[in-house]
N, C-alpha and C positions, 0 to 999 in steps of 0.2 A: 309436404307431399313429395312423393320421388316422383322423378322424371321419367319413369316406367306406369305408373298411377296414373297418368295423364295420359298417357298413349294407350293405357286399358278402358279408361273414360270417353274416348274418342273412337273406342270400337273394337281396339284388340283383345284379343284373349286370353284373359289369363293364364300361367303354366304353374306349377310345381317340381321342382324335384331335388336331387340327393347332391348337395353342395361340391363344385370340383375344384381344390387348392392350387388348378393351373399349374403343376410341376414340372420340372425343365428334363426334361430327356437328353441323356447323353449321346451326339452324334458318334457315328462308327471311326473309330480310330486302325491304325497300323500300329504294330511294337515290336522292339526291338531289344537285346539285352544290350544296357549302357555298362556291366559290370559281367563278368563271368554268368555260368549258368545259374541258374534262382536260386539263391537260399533263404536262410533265415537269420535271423542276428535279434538278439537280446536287445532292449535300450533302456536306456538309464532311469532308474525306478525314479516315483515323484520326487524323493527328498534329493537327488542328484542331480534333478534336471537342471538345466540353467533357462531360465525366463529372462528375454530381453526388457529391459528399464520401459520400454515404453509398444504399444501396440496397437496398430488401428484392425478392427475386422470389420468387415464385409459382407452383408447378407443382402438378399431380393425377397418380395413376396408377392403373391398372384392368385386372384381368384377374377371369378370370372363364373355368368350363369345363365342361361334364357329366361328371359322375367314376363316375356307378351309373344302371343306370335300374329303373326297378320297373314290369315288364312295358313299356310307351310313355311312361311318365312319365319324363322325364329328370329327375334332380337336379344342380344346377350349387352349386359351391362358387365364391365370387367374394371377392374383396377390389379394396377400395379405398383409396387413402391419398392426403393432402395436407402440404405444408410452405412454410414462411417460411422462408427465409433471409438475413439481411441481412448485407451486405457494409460494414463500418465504412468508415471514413476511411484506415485501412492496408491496407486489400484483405481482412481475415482476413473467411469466413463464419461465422456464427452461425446455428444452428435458432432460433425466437424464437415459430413456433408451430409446431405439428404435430398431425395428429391421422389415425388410421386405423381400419377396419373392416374385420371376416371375418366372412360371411354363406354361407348356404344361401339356394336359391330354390327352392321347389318347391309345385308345388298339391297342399298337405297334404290336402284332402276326396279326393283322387283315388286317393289310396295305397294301398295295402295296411295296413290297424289295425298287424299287425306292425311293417313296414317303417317306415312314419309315427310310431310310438312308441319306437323306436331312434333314425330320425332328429332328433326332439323330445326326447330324450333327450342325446344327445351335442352338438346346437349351439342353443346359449344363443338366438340369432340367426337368424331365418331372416324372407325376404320371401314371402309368398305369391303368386301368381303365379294368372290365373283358370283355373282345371279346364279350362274350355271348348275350351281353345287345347291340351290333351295332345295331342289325335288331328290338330292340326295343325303338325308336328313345324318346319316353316321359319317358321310365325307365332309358334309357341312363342319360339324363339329370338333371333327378334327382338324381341318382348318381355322375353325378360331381359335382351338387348342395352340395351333402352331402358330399363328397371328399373336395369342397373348404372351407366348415363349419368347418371340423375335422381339416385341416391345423391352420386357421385362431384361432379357440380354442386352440391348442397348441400351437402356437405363442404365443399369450394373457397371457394363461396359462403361461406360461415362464417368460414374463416378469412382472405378478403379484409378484411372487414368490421371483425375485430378488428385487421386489421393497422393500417388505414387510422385506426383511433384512437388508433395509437400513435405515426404519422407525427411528424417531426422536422418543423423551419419549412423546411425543404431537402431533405427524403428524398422520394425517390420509392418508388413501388411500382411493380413490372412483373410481369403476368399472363401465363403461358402459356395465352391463350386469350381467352374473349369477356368484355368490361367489361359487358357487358349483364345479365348473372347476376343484378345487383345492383343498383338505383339507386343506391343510396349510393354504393358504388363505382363508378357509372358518371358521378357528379359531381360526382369529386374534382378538383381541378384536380393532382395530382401521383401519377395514377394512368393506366398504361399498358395495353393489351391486345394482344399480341402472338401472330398466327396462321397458322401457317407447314400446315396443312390448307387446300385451297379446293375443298372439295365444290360448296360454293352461290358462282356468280359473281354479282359485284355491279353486273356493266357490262355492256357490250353496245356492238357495232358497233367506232368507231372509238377510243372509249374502254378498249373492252375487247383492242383490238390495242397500242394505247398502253401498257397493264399489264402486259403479259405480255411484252411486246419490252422491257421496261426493259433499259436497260444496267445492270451494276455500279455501284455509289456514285452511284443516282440514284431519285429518289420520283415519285410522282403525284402531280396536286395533290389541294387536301382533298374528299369528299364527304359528304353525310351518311346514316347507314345509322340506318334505325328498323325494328324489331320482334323476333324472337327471343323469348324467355325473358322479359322484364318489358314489350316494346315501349317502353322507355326508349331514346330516340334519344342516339345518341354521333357523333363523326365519324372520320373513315377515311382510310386513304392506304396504299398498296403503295407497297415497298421492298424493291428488290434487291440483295442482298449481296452475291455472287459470279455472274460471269459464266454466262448460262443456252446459250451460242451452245456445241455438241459436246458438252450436257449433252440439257434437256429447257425446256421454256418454263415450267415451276415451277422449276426449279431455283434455289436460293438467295433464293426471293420469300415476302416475311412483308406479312400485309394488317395494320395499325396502326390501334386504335381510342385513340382519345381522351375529352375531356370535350368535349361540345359547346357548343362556345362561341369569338368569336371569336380568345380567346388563343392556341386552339390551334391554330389555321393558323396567325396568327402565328407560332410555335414550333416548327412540322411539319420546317422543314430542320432545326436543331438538334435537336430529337427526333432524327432519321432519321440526324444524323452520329454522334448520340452511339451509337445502336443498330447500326451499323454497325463503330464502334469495338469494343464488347462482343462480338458476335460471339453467343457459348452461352457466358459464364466461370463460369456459377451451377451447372448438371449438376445443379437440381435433382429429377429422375425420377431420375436415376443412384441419387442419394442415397437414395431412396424404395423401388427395385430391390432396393439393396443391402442395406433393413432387410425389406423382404416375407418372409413366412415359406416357411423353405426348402421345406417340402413343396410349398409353389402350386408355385413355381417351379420343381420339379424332381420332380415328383409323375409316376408310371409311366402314370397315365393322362392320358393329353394332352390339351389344351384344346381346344375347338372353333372353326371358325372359321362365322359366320350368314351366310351368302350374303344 
């Protein structure tokens, strides 16, 4: 029986609805050109590209859902998890770290004494969340949205950090998401941040037409992007995978953070061919998916999505 089963047995009421994958929103950044004005540049088709011998990637996952509420109080059941996986010198993946969390979120002083001493009874784990926000059921939401974000970035965050001290003289790391999490890991010179969301544009004008028109197997040149999560400045460049023309002008376009510094313009087409060459071979979320606990995953009362 879930731990939500029991606080509906005890009085609360059950919810329904449309499952939300907890996605990390990218905060408002500054940018700057680290290279002349914006252009375009070619990168090195797959059979050119150079693949380094060995590679750890990096990914987070997050869901999260109201499962009871007690009278307006929603209670949300959320999990979070992270992993390492490093791909040796024969292609085989290894986990090398991992780590995950199941949480309740609920504003405990607002409850019901019942209700709230079932619920503190059955999960070891719960984030509190302020009282204040019950009676406003779309600010609620969005606070736990932002609640299960901050988790899930400090998880991540975590295990960047460990990874990146166990780097080989030749290993890279590659993040599914922003390097900025972390200074450390935002000035490593063999650490990547790869972000294929673009809530927040980073251009504008004729530059901003130049990104989003890329052709297939072609990059921007470098910029430099500062603020976000530590305000630790990295640098930046889009790259388009696969053709966006009878798709959508995101299609197949990932924005690339670096170390800032000027190696890594240097190295930006080489990055961008090797990245190209890889494609997705890691699946690490797949991997992540397919250990979450089967109840989030397939629980009768459905997730919600926060407008």
């Amino acid at each position: 029986m879930t731990w939500w089963q029991g606080l509906i047995d005890a009085g609360a009421v059950p919810v329904a609805f449309v499952p939300n994958p907890g996605g990390a929103r990218a905060p408002k950044e500054q940018t700057k050109p680290a290279e002349r004005a914006l252009e375009t540049h070619p990168v090195p088709d797959r059979g050119g590209a150079r693949v380094p011998p060995a590679v750890s990637f990096l990914a987070g996952f997050a869901r999260w859902g109201v499962v009871a509420c007690d009278g307006i109080i929603q209670v949300v059941d959320a999990y979070v998890a992270g992993a390492v996986r490093r791909r040796d010198s024969r292609g085989v993946l290894h986990t090398t770290f991992e780590r995950n969390r199941a949480f309740a979120i609920a504003p405990l002083e607002r409850m019901t004494p019942g209700l709230r001493q079932v619920l503190q009874a059955s999960v070891p784990d719960i984030e509190p969340i302020d009282a204040e926000l019950a009676g406003q059921p779309a600010q609620y939401l969005e606070t736990v949205e932002s609640t299960v974000r901050r988790v899930r970035a400090g998880l991540e965050r975590e295990l960047a950090e460990k990874c990146i001290a166990t780097l080989g003289a030749e290993e890279w790391l590659v993040l599914d998401g922003l390097l900025s999490r972390s200074p450390t890991v935002a000035r490593h010179p063999r650490a990547l941040g790869v972000i294929n969301s673009h809530g927040t544009q980073f251009l504008e004008g004729r530059g901003l037409e130049r990104a989003l028109t890329l052709p297939a197997g072609h990059r921007t040149s470098v910029f430099a992007v500062r603020g976000g999560h530590t305000r630790t400045e990295v640098y930046s460049w889009y790259l388009r995978l696969w053709p966006w023309e009878g798709n959508d002008l995101l299609y197949g376009l990932l924005r690339v953070e670096a170390r800032a510094d000027p190696a890594s313009v240097a190295l930006a087409s080489e990055l961008s061919g090797w990245l190209v060459a890889e494609r997705a071979p890691h699946n690490v979320e797949e991997y992540l998916k397919a250990r979450a606990p089967r109840d989030l995953s397939t629980a009768r009362h459905r997730l919600p999505v926060a407008s």
